[in-house]
C-alpha positions as CSV (number, residue, x, y, z in Angstrom):
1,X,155.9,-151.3,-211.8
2,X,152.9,-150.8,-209.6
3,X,151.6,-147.2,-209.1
4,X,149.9,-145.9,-206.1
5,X,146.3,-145.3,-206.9
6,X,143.6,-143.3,-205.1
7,X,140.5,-145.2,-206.3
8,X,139.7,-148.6,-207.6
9,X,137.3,-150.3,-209.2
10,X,137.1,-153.8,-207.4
11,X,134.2,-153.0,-204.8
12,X,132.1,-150.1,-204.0
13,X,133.2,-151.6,-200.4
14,X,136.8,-149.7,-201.0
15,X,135.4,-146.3,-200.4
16,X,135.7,-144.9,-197.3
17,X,132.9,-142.9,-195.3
18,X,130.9,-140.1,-197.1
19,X,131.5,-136.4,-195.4
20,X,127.8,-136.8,-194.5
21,X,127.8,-139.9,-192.7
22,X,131.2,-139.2,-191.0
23,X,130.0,-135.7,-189.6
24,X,126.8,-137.2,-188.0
25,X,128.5,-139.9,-186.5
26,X,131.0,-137.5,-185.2
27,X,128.2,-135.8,-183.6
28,X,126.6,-139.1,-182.2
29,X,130.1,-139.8,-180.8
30,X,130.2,-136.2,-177.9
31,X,128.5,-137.7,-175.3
32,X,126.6,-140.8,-173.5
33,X,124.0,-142.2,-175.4
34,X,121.6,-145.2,-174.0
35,X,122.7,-148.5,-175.6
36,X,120.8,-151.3,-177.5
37,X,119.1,-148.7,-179.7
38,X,117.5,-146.8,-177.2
39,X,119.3,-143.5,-178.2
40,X,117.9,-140.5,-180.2
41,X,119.9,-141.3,-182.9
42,X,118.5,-145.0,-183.7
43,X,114.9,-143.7,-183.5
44,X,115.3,-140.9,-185.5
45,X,116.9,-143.5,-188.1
46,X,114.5,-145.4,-188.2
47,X,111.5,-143.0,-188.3
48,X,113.6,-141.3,-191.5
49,X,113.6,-145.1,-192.8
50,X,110.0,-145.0,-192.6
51,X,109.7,-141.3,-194.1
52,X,111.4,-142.7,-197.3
53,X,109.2,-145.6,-198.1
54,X,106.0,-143.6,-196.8
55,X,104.8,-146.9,-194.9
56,X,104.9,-147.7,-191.0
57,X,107.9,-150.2,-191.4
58,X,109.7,-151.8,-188.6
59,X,113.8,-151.5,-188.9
60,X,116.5,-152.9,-187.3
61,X,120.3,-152.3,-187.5
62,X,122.8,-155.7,-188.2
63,X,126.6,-155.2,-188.7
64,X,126.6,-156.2,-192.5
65,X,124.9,-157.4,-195.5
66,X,125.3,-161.1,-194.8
67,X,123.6,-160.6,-191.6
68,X,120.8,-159.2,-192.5
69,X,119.9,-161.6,-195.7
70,X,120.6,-164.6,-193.5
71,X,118.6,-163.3,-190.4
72,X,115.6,-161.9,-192.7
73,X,115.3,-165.3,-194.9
74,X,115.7,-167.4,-191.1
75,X,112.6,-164.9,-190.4
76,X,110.5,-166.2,-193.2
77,X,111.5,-169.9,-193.3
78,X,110.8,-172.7,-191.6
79,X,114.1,-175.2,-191.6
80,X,111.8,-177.8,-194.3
81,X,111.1,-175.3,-196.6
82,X,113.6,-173.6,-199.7
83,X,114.5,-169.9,-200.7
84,X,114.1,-169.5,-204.7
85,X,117.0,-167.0,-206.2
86,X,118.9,-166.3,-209.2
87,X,121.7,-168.6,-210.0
88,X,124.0,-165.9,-209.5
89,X,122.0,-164.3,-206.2
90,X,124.7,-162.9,-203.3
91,X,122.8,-165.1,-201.0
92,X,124.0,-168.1,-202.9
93,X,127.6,-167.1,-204.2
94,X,128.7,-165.0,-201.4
95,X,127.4,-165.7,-197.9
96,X,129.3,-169.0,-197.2
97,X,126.2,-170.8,-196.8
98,X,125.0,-168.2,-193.6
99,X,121.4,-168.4,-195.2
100,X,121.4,-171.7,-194.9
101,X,122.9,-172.1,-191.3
102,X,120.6,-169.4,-189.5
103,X,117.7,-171.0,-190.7
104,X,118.8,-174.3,-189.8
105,X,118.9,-175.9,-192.9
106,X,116.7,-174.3,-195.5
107,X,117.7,-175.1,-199.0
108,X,118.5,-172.3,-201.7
109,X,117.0,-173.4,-204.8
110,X,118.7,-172.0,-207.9
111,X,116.5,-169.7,-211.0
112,X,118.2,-169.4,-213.9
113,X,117.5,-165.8,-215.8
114,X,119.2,-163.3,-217.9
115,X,120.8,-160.6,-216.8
116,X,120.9,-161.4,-213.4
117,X,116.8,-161.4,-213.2
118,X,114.5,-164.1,-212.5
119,X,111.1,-164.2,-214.3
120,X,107.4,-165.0,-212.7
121,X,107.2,-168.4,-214.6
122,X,110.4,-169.5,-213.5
123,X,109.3,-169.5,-210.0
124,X,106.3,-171.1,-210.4
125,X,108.2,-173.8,-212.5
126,X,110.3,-174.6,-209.5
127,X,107.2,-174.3,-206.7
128,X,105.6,-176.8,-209.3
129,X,108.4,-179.2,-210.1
130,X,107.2,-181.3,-206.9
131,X,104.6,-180.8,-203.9
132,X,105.0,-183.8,-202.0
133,X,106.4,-184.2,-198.5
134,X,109.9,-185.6,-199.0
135,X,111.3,-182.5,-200.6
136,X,111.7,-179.1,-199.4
137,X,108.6,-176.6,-199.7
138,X,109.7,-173.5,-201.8
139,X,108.5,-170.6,-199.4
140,X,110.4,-167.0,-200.3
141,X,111.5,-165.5,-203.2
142,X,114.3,-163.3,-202.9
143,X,115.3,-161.1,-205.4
144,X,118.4,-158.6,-205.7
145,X,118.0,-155.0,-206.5
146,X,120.5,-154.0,-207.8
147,X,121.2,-157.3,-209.5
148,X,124.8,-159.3,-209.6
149,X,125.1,-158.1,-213.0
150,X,124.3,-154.3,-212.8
151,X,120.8,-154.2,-214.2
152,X,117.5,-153.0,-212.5
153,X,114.4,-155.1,-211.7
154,X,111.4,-152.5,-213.0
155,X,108.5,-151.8,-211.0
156,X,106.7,-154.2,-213.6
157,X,108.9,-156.6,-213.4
158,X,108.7,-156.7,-209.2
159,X,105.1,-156.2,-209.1
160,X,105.0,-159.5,-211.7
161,X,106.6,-161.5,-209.3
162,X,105.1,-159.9,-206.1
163,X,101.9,-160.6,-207.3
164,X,102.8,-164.5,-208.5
165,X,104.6,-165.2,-204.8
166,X,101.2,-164.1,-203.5
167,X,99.1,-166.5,-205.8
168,X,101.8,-169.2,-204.9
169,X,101.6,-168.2,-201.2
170,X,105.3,-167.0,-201.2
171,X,107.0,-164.3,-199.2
172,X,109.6,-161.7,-201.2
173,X,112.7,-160.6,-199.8
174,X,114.8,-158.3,-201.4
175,X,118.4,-158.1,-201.3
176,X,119.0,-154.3,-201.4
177,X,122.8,-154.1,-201.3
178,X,122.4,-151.6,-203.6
179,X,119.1,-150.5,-203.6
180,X,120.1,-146.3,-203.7
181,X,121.4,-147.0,-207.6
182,X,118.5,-148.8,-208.3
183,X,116.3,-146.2,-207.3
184,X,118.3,-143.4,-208.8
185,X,118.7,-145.1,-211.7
186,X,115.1,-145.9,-212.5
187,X,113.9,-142.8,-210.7
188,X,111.1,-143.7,-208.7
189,X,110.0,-143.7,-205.1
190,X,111.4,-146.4,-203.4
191,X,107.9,-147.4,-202.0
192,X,107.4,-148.1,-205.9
193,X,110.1,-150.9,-206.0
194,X,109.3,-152.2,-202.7
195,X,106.0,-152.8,-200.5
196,X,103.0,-151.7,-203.3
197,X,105.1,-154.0,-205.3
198,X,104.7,-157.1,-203.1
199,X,108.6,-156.8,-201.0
200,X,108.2,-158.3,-197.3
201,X,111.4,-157.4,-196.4
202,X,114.0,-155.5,-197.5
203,X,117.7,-155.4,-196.6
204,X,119.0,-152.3,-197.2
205,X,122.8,-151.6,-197.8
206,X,124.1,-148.9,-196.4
207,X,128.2,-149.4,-196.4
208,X,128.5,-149.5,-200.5
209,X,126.8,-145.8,-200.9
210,X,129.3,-144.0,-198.1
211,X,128.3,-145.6,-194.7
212,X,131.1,-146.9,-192.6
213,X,129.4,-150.4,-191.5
214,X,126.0,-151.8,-191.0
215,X,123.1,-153.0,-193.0
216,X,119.2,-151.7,-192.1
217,X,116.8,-154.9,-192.4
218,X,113.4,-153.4,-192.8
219,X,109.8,-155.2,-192.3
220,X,106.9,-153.8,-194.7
221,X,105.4,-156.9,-193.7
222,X,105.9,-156.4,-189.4
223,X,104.1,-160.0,-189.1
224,X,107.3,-161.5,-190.0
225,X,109.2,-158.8,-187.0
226,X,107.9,-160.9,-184.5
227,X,110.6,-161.9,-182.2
228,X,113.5,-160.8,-184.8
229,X,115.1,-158.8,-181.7
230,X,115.8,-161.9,-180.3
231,X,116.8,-163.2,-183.4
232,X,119.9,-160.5,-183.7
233,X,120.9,-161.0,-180.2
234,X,121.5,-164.6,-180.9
235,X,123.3,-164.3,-183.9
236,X,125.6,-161.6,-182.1
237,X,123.9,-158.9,-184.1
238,X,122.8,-156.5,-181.4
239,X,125.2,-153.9,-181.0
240,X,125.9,-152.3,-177.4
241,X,126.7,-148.9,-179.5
242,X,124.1,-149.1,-181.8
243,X,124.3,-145.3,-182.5
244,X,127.3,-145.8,-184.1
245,X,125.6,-148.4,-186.8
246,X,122.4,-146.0,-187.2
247,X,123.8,-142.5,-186.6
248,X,125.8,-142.5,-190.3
249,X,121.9,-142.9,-192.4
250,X,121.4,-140.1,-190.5
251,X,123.8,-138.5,-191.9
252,X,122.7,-140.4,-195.9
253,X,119.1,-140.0,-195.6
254,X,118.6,-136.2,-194.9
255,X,118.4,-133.8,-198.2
256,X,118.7,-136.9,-200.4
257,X,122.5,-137.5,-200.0
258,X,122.4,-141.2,-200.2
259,X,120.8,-141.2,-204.0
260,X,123.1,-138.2,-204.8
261,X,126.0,-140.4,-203.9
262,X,124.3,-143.5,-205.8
263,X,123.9,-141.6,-209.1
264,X,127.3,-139.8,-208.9
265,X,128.2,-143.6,-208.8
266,X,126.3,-144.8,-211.6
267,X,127.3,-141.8,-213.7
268,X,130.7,-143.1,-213.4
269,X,129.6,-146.2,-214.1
270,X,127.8,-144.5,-217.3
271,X,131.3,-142.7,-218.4
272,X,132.8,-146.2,-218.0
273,X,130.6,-147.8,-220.6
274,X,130.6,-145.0,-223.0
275,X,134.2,-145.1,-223.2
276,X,134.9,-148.5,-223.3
277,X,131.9,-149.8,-225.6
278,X,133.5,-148.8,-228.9
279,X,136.9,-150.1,-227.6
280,X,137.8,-153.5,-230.1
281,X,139.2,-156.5,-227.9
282,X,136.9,-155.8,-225.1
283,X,133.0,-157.0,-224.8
284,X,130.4,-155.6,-222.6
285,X,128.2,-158.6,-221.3
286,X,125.4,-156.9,-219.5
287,X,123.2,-153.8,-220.1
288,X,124.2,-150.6,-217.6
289,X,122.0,-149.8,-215.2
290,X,123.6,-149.1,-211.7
291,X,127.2,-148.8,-210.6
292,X,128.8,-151.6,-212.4
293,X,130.0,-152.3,-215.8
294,X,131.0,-155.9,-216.8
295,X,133.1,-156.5,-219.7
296,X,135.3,-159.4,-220.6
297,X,139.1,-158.9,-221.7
298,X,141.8,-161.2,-222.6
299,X,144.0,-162.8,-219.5
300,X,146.9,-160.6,-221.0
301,X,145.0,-157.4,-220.5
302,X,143.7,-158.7,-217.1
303,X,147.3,-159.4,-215.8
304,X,148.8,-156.5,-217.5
305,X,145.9,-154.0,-215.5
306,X,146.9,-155.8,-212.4
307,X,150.3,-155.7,-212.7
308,X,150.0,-151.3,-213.4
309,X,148.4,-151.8,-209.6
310,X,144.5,-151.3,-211.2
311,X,142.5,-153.9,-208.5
312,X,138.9,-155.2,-210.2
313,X,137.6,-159.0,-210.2
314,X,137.3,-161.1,-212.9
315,X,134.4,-162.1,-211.7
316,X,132.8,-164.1,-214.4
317,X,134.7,-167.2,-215.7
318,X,138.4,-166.3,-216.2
319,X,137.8,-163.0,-219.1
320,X,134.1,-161.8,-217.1
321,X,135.4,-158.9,-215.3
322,X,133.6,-156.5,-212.8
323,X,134.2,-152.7,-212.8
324,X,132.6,-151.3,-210.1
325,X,132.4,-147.4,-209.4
326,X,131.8,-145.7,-206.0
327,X,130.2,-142.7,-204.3
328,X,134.0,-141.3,-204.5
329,X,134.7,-142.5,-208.1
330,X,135.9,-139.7,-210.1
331,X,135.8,-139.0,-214.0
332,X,139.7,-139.2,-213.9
333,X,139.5,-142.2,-212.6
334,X,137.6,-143.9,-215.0
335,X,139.6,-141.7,-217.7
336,X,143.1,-143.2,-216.0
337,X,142.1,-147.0,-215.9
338,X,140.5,-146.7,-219.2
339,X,143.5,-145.3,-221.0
340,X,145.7,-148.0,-219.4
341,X,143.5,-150.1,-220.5
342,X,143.6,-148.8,-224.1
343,X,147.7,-148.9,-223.8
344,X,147.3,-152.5,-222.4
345,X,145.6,-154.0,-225.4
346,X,148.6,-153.0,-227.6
347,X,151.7,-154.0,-225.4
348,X,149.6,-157.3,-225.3
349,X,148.3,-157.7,-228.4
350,X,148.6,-161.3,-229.8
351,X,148.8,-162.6,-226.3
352,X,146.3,-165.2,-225.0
């Protein structure tokens, strides 16, 4: 029999709004505000934006994630030329193709890499493989921070390939669904894993960390902000309200809530993988870094977990599953699912 549980460890997109977030936006919520992002609460957003990274950025506000990795890469690409991500990037698995559409028709090329990560050479393999006319001219590089898998590209790592897309004459966009646990996990200032590394744009996630909806697309490079107003109106990204999309990082951004809430995550995350890593049946496939632990399990276990009401994906293959942990994650939950889990591989032992 299913049982009625708080928490879950399917999506970091389960958890509802963070007490910070909630109480700004209540505030931004008394009275009339000017629309479009004229009100005091999109400016001062956006100038907090800008107080993180300690650059003169240009930010604007889209309703979600695929929005604003579809709209950026439509920014930096030309409808003949080709994106270069992992094989496993979020804007090739899980955008339906919107990458493609709102640039009107620029090819993803694929990277293979371990552990979610592509590598310097790779790219310059693929910008290599063929220059001539009749196929499509690799142009961005776009990288995700925190990756697909749960690891952490390191400043090395981003300034290697921000300084071979400059060699190449590439552009590098950054996926940053998840870009608080990558910075509380590795500890530096974001500026460090951004624009000194060689990161045009960035597309930072706000929804995952305690935010109630609404992604921040952010220009180091403002070149490429020409016009991308317009852009977002077309693509029915300009909100009327628009306080209501920037009034919550607000709310994240002051006092540091928004990595406090990432690395309560990723210490959940942390207690997950310490507890099941000397479990026997089950196999952790990728190094933890962030908010994610990916281990693989037999079908029985899977089915059994599912049928107790736990809700995760198998998100690799039919064994690869995902367990991800939120801002609201709590060491009982990770304790309950993993002693269910325990209690699971004997009622199903022998099982396929």
């Amino acid at each position: 029999m299913k049982k009625e549980r708080p928490r879950h460890f399917a999506s970091d997109n389960y958890a509802g709004v963070c007490p910070e977030a909630w109480q700004v936006l209540e505030e931004a919520n008394r009275d009339h505000q000017p629309a479009y992002g004229e009100d005091p609460w999109s400016v001062k957003a956006c100038d907090m934006i800008r107080e993180v990274f300690e650059t003169d950025c240009e930010v604007f506000f889209v309703f979600n994630g695929t929005s604003a990795n579809s709209l950026s890469l439509a920014a930096m690409c030309q409808s003949y030329h080709s994106i270069l991500c992992h094989d496993f990037a979020h804007v090739e698995r899980d955008e339906c193709g919107a990458p493609e559409f709102f640039s009107n028709g620029t090819k993803v090329q694929l990277i293979e890499g371990p552990n979610g990560k592509i590598h310097p050479d790779a790219v310059e393999a693929m910008v290599r493989r063929r220059t001539d006319v009749h196929y499509p001219k690799p142009k961005v590089i776009s990288v995700t921070q925190a990756t697909e898998m749960g690891t952490c590209y390191t400043v090395d790592e981003l300034e290697a390939l921000g300084c071979r897309a400059k060699h190449l004459g590439l552009t590098l966009h950054m996926d940053g669904a998840r870009f608080a646990n990558a910075v509380a996990q590795l500890g530096v200032a974001p500026k460090a894993l951004t624009w000194q590394a060689g990161v045009d744009i960035l597309c930072l996630g706000g929804t995952k960390n305690g935010s109630a909806v609404g992604d921040a697309v952010v220009f180091f490079n403002r070149r490429l902000a020409h016009e991308f107003d317009y852009r977002c109106k077309q693509a029915g990204q300009l909100a009327s309200k628009m306080r209501y999309l920037s009034a919550p990082w607000v709310g994240m951004l002051q006092n540091g809530v928004w990595l406090k809430h990432a690395a309560h995550a990723n210490a959940m995350a942390a207690l997950m993988h310490e507890l099941l890593s000397p479990v026997e049946g089950i196999e952790i496939l990728f190094p933890r870094q962030a908010n994610s632990v990916f281990v693989e399990m037999p079908k029985s276990l899977i089915r059994y977990l599912h049928d107790l009401g736990w809700k995760f994906y198998a998100f690799i293959g039919e064994k690869g599953c995902r367990l991800m942990c939120s801002w609201d994650t709590t060491p009982e939950d990770v304790r309950s699912f993993v002693k269910d889990l325990k209690e699971g591989l004997q009622s199903t032992s022998g099982q396929s």
